[in-house]
CHARMM-style PDB file with segment names, atoms N, HN, CA, C and O in Angstrom:
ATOM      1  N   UNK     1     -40.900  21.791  33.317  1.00  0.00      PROA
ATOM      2  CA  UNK     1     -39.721  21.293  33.990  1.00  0.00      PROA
ATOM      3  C   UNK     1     -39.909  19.819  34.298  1.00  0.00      PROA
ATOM      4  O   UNK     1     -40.744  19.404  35.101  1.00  0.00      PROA
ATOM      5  N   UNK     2     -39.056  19.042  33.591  1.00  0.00      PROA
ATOM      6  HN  UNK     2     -38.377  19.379  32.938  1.00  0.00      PROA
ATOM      7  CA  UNK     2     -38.924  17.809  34.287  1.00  0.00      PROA
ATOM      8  C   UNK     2     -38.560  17.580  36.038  1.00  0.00      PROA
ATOM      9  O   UNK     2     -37.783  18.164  36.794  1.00  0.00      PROA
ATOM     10  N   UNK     3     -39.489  16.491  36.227  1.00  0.00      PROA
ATOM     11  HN  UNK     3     -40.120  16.017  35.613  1.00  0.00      PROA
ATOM     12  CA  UNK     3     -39.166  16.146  37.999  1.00  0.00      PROA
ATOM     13  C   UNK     3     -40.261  14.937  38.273  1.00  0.00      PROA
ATOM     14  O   UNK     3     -41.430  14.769  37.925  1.00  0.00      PROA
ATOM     15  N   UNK     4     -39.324  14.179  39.062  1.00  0.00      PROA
ATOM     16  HN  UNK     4     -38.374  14.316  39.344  1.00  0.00      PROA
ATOM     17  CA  UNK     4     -39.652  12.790  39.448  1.00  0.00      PROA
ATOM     18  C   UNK     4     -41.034  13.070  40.437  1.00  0.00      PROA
ATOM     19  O   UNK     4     -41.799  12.174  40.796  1.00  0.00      PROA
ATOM     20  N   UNK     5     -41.139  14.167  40.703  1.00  0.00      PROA
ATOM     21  HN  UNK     5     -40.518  14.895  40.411  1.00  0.00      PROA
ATOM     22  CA  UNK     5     -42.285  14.412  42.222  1.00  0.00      PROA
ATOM     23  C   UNK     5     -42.855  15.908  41.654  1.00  0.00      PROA
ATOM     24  O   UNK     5     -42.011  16.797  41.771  1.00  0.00      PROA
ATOM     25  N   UNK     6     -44.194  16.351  41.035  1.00  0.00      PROA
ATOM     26  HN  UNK     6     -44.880  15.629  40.939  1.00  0.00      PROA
ATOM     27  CA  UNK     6     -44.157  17.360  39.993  1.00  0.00      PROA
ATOM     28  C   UNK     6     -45.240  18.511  41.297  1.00  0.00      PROA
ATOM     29  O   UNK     6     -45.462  19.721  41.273  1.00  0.00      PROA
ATOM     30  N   UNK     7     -45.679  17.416  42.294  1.00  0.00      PROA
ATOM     31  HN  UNK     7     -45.499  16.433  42.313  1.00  0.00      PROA
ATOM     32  CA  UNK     7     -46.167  17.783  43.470  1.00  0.00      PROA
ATOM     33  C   UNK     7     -45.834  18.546  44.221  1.00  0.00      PROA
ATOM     34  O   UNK     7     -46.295  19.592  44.677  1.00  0.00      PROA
ATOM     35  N   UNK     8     -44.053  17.358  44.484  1.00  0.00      PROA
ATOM     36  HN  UNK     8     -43.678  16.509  44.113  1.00  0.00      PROA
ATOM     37  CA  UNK     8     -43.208  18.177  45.629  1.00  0.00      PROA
ATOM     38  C   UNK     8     -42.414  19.405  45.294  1.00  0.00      PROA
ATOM     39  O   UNK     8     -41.884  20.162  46.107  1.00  0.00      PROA
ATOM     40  N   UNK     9     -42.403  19.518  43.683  1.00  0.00      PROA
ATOM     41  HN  UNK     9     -42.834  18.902  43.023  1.00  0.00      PROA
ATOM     42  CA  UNK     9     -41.810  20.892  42.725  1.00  0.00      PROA
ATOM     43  C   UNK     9     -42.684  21.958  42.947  1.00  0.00      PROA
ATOM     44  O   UNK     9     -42.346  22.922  43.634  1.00  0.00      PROA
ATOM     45  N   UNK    10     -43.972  21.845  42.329  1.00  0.00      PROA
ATOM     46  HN  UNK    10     -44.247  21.062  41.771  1.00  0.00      PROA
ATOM     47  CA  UNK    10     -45.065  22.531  43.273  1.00  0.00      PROA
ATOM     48  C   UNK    10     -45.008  23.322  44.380  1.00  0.00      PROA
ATOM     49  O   UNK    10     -44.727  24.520  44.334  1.00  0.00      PROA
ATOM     50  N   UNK    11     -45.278  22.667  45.449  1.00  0.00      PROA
ATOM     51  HN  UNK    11     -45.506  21.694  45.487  1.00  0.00      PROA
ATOM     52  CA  UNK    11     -44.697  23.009  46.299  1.00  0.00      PROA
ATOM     53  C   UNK    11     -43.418  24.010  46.956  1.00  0.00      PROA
ATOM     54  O   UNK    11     -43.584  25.038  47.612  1.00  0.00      PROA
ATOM     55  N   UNK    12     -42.412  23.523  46.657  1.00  0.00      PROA
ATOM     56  HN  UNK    12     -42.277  22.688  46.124  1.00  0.00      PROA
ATOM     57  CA  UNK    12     -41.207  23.998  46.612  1.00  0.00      PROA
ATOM     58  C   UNK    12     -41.346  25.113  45.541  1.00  0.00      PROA
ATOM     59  O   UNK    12     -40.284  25.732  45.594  1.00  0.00      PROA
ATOM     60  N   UNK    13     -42.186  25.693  44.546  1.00  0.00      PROA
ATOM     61  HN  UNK    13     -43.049  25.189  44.504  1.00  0.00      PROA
ATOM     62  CA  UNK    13     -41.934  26.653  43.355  1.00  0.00      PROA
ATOM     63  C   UNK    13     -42.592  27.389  44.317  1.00  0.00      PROA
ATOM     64  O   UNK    13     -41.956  28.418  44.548  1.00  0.00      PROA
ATOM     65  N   UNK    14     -43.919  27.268  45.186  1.00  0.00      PROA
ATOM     66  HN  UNK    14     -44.435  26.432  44.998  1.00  0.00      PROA
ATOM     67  CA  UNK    14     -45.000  28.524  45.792  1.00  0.00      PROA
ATOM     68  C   UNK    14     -44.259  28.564  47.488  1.00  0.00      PROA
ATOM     69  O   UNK    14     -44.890  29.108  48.394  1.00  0.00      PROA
ATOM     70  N   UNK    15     -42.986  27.976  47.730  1.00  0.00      PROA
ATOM     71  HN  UNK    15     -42.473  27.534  46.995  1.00  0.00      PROA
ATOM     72  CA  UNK    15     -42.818  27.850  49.118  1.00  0.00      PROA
ATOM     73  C   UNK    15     -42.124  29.447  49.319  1.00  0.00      PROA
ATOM     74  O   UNK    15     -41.526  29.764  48.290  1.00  0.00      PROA
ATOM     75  N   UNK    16     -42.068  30.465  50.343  1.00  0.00      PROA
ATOM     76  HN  UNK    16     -42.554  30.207  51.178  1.00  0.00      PROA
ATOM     77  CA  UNK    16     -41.223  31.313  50.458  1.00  0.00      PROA
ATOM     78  C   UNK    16     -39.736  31.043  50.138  1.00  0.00      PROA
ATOM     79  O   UNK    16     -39.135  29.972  50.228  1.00  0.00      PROA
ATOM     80  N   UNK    17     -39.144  32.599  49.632  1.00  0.00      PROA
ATOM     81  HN  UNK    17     -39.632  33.469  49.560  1.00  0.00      PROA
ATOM     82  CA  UNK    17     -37.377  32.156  49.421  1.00  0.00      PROA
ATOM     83  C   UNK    17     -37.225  31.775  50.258  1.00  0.00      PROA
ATOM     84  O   UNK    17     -36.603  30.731  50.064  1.00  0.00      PROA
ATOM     85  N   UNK    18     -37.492  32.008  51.848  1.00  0.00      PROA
ATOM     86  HN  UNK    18     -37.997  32.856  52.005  1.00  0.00      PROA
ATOM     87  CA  UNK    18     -36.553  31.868  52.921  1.00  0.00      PROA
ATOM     88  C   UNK    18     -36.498  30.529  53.041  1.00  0.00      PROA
ATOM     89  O   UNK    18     -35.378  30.087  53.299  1.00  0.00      PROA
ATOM     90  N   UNK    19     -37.601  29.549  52.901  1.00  0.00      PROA
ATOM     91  HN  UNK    19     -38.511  29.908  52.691  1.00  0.00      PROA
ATOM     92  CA  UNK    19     -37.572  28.267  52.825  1.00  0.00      PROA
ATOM     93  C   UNK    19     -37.513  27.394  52.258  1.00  0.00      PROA
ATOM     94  O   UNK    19     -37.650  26.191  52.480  1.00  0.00      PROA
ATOM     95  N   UNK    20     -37.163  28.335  50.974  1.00  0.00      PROA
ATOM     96  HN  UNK    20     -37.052  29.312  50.794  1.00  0.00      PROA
ATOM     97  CA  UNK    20     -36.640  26.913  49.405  1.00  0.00      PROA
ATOM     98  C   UNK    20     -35.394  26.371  49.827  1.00  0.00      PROA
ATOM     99  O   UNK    20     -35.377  25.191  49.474  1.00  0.00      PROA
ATOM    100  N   UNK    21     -34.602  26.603  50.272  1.00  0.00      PROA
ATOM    101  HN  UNK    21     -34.616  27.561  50.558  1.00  0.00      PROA
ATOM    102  CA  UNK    21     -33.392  26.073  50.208  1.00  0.00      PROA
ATOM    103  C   UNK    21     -33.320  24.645  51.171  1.00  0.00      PROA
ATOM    104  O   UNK    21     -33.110  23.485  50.814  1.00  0.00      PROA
ATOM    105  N   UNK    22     -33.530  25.105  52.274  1.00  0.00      PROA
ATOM    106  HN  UNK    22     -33.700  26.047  52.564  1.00  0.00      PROA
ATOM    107  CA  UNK    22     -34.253  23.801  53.218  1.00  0.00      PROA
ATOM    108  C   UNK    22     -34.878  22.851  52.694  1.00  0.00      PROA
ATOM    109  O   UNK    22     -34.604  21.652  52.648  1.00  0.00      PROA
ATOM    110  N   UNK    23     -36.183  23.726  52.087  1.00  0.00      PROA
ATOM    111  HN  UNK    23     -36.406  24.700  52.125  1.00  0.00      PROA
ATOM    112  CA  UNK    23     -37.156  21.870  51.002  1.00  0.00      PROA
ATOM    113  C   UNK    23     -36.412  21.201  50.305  1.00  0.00      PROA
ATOM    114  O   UNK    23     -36.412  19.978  50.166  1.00  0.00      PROA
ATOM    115  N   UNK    24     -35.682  22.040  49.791  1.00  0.00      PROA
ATOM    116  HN  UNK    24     -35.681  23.034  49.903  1.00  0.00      PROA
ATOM    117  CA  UNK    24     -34.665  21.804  48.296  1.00  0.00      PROA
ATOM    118  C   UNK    24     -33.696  20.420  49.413  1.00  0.00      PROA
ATOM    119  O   UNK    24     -33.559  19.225  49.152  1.00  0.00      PROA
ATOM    120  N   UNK    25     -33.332  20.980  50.286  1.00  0.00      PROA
ATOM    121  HN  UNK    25     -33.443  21.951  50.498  1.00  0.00      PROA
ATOM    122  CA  UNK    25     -32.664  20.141  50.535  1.00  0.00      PROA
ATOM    123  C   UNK    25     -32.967  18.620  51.256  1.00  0.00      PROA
ATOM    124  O   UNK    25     -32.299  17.688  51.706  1.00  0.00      PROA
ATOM    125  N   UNK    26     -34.115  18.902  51.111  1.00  0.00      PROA
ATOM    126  HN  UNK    26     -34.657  19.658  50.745  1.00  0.00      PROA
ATOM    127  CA  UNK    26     -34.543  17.981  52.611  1.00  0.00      PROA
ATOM    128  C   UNK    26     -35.554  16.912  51.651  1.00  0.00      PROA
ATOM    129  O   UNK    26     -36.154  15.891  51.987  1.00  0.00      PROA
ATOM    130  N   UNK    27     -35.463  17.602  50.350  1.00  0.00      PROA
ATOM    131  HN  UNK    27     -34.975  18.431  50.077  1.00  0.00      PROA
ATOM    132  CA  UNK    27     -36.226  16.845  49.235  1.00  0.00      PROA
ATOM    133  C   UNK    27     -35.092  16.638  47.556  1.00  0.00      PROA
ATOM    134  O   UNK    27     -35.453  16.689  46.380  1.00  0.00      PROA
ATOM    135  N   UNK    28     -34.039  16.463  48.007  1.00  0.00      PROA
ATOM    136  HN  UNK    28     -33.746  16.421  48.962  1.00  0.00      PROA
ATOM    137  CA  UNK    28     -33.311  16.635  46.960  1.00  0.00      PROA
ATOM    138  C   UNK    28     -33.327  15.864  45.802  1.00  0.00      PROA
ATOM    139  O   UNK    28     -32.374  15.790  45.025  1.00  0.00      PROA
ATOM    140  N   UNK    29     -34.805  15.064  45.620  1.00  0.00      PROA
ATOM    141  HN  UNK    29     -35.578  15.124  46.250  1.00  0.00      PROA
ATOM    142  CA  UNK    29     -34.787  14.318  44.292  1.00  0.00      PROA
ATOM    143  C   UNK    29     -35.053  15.321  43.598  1.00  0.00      PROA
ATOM    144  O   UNK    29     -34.775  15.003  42.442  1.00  0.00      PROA
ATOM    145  N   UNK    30     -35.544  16.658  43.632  1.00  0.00      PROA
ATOM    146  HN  UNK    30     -35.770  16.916  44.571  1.00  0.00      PROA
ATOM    147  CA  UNK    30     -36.717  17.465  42.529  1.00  0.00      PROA
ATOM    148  C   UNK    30     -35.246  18.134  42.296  1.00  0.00      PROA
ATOM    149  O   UNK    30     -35.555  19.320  42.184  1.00  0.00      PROA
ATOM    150  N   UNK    31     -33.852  18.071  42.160  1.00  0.00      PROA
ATOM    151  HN  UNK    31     -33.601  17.108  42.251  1.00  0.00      PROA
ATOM    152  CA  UNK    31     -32.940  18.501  41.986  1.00  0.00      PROA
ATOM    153  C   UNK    31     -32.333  17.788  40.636  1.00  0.00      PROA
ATOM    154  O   UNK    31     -32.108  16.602  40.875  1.00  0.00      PROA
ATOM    155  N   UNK    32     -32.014  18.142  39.344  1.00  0.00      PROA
ATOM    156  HN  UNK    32     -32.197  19.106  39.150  1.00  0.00      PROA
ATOM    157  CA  UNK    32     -31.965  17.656  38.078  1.00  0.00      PROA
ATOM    158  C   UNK    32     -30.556  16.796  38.253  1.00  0.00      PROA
ATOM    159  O   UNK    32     -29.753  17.582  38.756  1.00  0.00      PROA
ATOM    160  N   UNK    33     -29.998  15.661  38.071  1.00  0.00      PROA
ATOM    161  HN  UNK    33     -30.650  15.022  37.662  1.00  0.00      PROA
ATOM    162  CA  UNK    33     -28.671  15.018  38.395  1.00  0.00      PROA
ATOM    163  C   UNK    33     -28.394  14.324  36.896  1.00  0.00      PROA
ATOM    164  O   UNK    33     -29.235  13.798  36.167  1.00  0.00      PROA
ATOM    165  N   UNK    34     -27.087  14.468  36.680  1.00  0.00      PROA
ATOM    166  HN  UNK    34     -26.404  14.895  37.272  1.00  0.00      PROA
ATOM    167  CA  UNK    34     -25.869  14.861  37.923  1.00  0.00      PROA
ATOM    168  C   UNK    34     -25.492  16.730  37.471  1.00  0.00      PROA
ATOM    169  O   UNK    34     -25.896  17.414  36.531  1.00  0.00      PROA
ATOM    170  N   UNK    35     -24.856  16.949  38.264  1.00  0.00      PROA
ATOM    171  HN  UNK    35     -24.528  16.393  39.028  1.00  0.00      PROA
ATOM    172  CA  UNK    35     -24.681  18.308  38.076  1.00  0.00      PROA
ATOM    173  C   UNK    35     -22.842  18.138  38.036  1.00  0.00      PROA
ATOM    174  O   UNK    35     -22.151  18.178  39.054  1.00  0.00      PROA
ATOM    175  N   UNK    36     -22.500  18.018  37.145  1.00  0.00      PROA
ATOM    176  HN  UNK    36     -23.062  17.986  36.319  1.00  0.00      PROA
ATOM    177  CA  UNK    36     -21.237  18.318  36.367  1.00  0.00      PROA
ATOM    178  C   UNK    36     -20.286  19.319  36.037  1.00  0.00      PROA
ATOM    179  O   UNK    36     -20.100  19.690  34.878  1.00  0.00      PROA
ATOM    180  N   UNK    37     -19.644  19.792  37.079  1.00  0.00      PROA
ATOM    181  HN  UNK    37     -19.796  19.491  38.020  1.00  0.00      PROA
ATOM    182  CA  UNK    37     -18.682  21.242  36.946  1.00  0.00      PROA
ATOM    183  C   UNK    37     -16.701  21.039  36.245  1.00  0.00      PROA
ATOM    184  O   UNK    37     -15.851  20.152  36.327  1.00  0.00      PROA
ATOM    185  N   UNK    38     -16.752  22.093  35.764  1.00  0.00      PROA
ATOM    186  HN  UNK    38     -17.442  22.814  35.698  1.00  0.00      PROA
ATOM    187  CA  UNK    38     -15.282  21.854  35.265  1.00  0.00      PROA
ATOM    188  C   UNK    38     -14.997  23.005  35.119  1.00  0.00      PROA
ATOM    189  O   UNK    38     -15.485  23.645  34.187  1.00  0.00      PROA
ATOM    190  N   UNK    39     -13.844  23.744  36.299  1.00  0.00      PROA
ATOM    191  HN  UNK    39     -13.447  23.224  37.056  1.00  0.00      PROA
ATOM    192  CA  UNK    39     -13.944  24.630  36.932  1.00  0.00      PROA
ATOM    193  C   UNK    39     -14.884  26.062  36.856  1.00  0.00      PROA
ATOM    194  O   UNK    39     -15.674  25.977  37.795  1.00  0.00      PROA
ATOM    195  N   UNK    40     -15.022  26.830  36.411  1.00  0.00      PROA
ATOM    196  HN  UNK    40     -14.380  26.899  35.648  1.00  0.00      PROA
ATOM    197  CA  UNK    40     -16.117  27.753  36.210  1.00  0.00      PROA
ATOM    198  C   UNK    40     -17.461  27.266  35.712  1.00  0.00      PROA
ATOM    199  O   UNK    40     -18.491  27.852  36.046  1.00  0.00      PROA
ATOM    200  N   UNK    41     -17.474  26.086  34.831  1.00  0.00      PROA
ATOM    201  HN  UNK    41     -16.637  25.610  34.560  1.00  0.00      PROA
ATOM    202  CA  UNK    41     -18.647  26.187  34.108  1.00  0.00      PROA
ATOM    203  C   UNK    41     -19.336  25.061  34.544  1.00  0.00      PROA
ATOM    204  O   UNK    41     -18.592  24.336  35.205  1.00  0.00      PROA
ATOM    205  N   UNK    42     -20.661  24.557  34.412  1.00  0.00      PROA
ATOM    206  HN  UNK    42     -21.265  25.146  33.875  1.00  0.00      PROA
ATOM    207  CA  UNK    42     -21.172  23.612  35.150  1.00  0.00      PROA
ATOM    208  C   UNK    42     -22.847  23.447  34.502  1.00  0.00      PROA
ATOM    209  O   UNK    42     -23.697  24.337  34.485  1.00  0.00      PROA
ATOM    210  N   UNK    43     -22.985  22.097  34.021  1.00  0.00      PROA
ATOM    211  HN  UNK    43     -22.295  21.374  34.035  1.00  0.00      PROA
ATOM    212  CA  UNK    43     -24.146  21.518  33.413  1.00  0.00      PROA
ATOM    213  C   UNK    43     -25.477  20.429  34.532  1.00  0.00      PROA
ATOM    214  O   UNK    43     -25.184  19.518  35.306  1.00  0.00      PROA
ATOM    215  N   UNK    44     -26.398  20.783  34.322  1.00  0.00      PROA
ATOM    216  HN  UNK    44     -26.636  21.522  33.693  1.00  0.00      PROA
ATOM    217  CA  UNK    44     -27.233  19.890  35.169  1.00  0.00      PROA
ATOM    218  C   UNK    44     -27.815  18.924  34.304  1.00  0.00      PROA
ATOM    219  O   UNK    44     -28.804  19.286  33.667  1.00  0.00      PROA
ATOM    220  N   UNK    45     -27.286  17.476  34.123  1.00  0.00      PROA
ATOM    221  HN  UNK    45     -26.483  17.182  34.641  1.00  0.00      PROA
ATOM    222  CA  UNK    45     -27.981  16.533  33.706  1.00  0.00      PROA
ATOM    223  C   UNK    45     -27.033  15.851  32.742  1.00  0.00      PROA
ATOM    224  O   UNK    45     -25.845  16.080  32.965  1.00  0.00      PROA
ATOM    225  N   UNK    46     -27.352  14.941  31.561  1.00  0.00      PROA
ATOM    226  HN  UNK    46     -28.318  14.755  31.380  1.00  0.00      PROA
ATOM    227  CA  UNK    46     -26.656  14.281  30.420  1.00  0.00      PROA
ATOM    228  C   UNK    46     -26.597  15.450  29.799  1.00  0.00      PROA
ATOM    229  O   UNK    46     -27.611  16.120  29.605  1.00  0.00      PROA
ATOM    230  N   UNK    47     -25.098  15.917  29.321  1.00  0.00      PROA
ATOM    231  HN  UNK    47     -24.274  15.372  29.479  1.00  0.00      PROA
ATOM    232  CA  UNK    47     -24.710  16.854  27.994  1.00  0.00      PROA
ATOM    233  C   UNK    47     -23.905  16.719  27.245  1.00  0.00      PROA
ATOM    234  O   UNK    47     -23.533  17.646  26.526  1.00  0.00      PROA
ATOM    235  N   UNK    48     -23.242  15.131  27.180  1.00  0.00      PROA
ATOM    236  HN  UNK    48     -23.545  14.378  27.764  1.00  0.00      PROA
ATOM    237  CA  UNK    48     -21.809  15.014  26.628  1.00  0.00      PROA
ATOM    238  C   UNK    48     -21.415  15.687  25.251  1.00  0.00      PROA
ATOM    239  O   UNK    48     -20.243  15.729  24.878  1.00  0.00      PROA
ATOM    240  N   UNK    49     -22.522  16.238  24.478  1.00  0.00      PROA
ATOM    241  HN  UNK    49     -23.474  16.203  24.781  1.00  0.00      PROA
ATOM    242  CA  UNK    49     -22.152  17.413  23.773  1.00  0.00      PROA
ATOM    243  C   UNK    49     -21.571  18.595  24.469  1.00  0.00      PROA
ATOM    244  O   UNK    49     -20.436  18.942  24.141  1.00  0.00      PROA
ATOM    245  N   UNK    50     -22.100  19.140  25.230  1.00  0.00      PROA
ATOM    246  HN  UNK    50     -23.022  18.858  25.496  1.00  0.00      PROA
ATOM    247  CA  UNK    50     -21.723  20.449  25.946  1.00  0.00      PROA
ATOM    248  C   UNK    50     -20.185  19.924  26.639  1.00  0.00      PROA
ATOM    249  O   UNK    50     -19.259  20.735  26.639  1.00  0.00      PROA
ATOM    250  N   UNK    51     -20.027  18.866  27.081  1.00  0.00      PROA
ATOM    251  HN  UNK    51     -20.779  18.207  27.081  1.00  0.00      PROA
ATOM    252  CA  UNK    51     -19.134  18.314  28.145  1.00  0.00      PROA
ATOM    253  C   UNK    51     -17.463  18.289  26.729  1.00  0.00      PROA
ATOM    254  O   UNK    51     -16.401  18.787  27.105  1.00  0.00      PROA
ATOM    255  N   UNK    52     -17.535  17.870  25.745  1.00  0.00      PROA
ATOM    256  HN  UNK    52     -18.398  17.466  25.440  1.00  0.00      PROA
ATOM    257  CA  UNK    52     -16.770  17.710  24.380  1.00  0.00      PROA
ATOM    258  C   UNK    52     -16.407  18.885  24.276  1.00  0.00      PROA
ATOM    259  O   UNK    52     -15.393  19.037  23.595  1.00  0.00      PROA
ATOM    260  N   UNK    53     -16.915  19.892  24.751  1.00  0.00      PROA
ATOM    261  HN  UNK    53     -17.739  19.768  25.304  1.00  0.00      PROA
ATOM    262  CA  UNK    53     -16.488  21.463  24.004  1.00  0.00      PROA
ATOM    263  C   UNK    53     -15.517  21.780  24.953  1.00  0.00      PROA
ATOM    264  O   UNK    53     -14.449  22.216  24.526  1.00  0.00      PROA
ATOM    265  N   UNK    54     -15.705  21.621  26.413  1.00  0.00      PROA
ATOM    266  HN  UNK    54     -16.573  21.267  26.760  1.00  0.00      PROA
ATOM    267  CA  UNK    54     -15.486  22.294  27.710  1.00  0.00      PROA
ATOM    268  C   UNK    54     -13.261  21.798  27.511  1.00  0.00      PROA
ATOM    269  O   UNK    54     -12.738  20.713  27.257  1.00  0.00      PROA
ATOM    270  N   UNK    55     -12.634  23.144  27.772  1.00  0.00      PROA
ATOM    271  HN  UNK    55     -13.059  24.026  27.978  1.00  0.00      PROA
ATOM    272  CA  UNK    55     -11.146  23.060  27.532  1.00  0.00      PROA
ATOM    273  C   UNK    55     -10.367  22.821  29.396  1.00  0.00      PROA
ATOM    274  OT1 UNK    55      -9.150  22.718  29.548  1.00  0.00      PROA
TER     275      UNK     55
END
């Protein structure tokens, strides 16, 4: 998995569920951007292939 902080991913991969969401948030670079939705469907990162198909 790509990530700017492979430490703080680490981390956050061995942290309990109850407290991923919190790290996740409180560390939101290890989060893949941009995250791109068009109504139901939704891509994390550069896809302008995938993005060309979407009606």
């Amino acid at each position: 998995m790509k990530c700017r902080d492979k430490d703080l991913l680490a981390l956050i991969k061995y942290t309990t569920d109850e407290d991923k969401d919190e790290k996740i948030l409180e560390n939101q670079k290890v989060l893949k951007t941009p995250v791109v939705r068009n109504g139901k469907q939704a891509t994390a990162g550069y896809q302008p292939d995938i993005w060309k198909k979407w009606r």
